[in-house]
C-alpha positions as a printed Julia matrix, in Angstrom:
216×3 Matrix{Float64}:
  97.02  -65.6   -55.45
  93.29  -64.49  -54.72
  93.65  -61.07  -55.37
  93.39  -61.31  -58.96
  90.95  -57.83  -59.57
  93.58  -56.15  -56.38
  95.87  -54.14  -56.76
  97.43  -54.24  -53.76
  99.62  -57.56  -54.68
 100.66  -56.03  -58.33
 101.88  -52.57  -57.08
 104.97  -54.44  -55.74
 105.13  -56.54  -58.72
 108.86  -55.48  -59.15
 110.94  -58.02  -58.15
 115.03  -56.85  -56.81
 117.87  -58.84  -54.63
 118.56  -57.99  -50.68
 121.02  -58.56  -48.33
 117.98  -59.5   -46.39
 117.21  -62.2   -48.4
 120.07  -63.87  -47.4
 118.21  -64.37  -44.1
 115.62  -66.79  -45.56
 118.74  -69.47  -46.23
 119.29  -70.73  -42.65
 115.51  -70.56  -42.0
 114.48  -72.91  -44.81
 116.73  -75.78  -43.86
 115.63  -75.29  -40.28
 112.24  -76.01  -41.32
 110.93  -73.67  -39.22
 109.07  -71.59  -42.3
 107.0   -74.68  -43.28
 103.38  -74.58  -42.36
 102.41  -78.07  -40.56
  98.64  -78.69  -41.81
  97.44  -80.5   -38.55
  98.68  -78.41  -35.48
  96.26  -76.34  -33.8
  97.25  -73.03  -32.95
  96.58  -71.81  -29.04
  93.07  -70.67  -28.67
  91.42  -68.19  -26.31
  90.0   -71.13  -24.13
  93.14  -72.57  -23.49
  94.7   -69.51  -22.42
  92.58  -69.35  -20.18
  93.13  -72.86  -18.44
  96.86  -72.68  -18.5
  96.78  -69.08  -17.51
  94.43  -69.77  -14.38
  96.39  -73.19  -13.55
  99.57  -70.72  -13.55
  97.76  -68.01  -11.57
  96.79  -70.64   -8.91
  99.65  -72.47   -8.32
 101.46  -68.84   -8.01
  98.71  -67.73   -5.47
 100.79  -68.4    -2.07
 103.38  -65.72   -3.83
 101.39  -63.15   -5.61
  98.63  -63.05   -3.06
  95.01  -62.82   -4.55
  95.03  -59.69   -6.44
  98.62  -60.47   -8.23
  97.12  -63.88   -9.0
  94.04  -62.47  -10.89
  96.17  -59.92  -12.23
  98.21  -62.17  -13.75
  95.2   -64.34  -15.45
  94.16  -60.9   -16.76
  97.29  -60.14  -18.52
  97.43  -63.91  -20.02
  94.51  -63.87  -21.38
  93.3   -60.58  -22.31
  96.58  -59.53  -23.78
  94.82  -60.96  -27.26
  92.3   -57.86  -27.51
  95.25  -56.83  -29.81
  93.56  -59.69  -32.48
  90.23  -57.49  -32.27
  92.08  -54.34  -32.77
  93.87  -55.86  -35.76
  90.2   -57.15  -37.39
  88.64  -53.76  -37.12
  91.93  -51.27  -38.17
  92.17  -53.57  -41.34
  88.04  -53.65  -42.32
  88.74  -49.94  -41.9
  86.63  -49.62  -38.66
  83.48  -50.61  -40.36
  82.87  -53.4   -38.82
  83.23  -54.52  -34.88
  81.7   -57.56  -34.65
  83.59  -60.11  -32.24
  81.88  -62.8   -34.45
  83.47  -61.62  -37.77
  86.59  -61.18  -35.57
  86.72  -64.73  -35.1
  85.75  -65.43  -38.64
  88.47  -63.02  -40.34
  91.5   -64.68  -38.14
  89.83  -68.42  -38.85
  90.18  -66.94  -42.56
  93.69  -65.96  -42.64
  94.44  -69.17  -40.81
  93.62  -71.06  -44.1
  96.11  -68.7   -45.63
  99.7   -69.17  -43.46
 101.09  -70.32  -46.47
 101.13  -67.84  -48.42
 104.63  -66.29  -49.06
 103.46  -62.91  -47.93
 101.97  -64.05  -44.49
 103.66  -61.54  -41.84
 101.53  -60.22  -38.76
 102.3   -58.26  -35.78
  99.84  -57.55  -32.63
 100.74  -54.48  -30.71
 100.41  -55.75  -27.26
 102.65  -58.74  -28.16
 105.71  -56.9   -29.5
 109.07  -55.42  -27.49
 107.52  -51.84  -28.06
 104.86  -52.75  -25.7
 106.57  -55.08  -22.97
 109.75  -52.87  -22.58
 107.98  -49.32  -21.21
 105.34  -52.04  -19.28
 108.77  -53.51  -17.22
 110.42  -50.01  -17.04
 107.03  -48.98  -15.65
 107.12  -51.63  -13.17
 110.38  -51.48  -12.5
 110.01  -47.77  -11.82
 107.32  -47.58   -9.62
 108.18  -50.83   -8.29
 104.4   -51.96   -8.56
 103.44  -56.1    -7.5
 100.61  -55.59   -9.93
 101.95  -53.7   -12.45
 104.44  -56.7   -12.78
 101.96  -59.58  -12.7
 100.55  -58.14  -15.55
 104.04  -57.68  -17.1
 104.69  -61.47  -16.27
 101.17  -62.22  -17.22
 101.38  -61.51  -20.6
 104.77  -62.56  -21.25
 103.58  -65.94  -20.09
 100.85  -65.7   -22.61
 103.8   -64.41  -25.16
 105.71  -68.02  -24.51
 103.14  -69.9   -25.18
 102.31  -68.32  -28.46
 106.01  -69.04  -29.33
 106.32  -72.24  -28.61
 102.95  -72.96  -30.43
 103.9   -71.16  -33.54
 107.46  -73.0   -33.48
 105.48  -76.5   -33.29
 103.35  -75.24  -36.34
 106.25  -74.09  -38.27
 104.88  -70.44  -38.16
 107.82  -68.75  -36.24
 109.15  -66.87  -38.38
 105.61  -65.52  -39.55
 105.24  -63.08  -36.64
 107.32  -60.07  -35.71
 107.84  -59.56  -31.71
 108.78  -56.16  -32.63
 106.92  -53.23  -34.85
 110.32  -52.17  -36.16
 111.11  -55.79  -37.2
 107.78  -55.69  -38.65
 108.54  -52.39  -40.76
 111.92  -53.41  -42.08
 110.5   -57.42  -42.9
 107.7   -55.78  -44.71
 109.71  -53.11  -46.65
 111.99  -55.98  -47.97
 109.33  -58.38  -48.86
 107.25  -55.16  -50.81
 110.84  -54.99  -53.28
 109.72  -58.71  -54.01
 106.59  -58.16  -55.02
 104.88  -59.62  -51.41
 102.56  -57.43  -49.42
 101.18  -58.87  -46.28
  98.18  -56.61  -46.29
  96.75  -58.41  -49.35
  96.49  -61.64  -46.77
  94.15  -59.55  -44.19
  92.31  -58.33  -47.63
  91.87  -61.44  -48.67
  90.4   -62.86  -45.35
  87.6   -60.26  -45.28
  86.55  -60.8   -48.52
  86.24  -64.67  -47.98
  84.03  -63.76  -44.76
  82.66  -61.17  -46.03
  81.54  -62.52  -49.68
  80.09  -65.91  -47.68
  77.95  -62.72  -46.08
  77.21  -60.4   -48.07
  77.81  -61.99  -51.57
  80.62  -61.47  -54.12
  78.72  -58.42  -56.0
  78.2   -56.63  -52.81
  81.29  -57.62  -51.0
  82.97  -55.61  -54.2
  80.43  -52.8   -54.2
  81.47  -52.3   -50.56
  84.85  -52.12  -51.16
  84.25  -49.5   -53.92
């Protein structure tokens, strides 16, 4: 592990058995936990040319506004990846540069055992009171933003499934509560991933001795 110095990793240290753990059985001989070195995950840019081929071609039914409505929600939906940067640097830092850097970081560090990440706007929390919003008010726009992201949401899956990285995202904040509770009772703590990605952009900045002093 990096975090040698951290004590984030050692507070869980404590190692105990789970029902849960049970769950990691079917998943291994699926494959589906292994990390493939080679595939590329879905970046920004090509959300934006599958979201605005999608937007186009659905034009003649959405009309112009639902079509740029729906290129929004595909593509801006990842502002949740900024939010994630700055609430783990502790709002010290909002650079969209470093952004970029921090989740270029962590990708060098999917295989870690601990590796478990939610984004708000991608999770059933979100999407659910977005459709019973549009359902209620019955809104064209309201639900090519809904349909928007959730396009966005498919491609992430498939291109996580393809990179063997399913498993290492939560589509729900309560999923993401219970996963993380479980792995904490043997000894993994995702947080020491997103600690360990600012310190490797941040140490390439700043310098080890003042990366630390930061921190302090």
């Amino acid at each position: 592990m990096c975090l040698k110095n951290s004590s984030i990793q050692t507070k869980y240290s404590k190692r105990v058995s789970s029902p849960l753990s049970l769950l990691s059985v079917p998943v291994a001989f699926t494959g589906l936990n292994q990390v493939r070195i080679g595939k590329k995950k879905m970046r920004p840019a090509e959300h934006l040319i599958l979201g605005t081929v999608t937007s186009v071609a659905l034009y003649p039914m959405l009309g112009a506004l639902g079509s740029a409505t729906f290129l929004t929600g595909s593509v801006l939906v990842d502002i949740d990846h900024y939010l994630d940067f700055i609430y783990h640097n502790r709002f010290t830092d909002f650079s969209f540069g470093n952004m970029f850097r921090y989740h270029g970081a962590i990708e060098k560090l999917l295989n870690r055992p601990e590796m478990l990440n939610v984004e708000i706007f991608h999770t059933v929390e979100f999407m659910l009171p977005l459709y019973a919003l549009f359902y209620y008010l019955q809104s064209p726009v309201l639900g090519a933003l809904f349909y928007g992201i959730l396009f966005h949401i498919g491609l992430d899956m498939v291109s996580l499934l393809r990179r063997g990285l399913f498993f290492k995202r939560c589509n729900s904040i309560t999923e993401y509560l219970i996963r993380r509770k479980f792995m904490a009772r043997r000894g993994l703590v995702p947080a020491a991933v997103y600690f360990d990605a600012l310190r490797i952009i941040n140490e390439k900045k700043l310098g080890a001795d003042k990366w630390h002093a930061k921190r302090s």
